[in-house]
Steps between C-alpha positions, in 0.01 A plus 500: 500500500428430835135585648456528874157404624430529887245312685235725649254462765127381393363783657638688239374312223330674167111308446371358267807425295691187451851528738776259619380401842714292803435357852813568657446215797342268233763558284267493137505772205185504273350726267232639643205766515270714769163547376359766668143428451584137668686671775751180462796379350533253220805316383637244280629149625234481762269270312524236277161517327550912451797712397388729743339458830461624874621397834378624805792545793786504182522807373783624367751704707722721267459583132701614213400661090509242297861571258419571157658281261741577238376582181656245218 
């Protein structure tokens, strides 16, 4: 079973729920999250001291659902 998943732009983006997010000219994928009562973007692999954190001037670009795993 093949499942097609599209990038989308971050415009579009669902808050305050955990996504796949990209930079398309910085070339990195991350899980990440909008909180809307930040008004900011966090994401993993920005931090080494926090699984999650925020960077000003590297928000993500494009966005995708996370795919739900098979059950076993």
């Amino acid at each position: 079973m093949i499942i097609e998943m599209q990038w989308k732009d971050v415009k579009l983006a669902p808050k305050d729920i955990h996504i796949l997010c990209c930079h398309s000219e910085k070339k990195w994928i991350r899980f990440g999250v909008y909180i809307s009562s930040h008004g900011n973007w966090y994401y993993s692999g920005t931090n080494e001291r926090s699984q999650f954190s925020q960077t000003l001037g590297d928000e993500p670009t494009h966005w995708m659902e996370i795919p739900k795993l098979p059950l076993f």
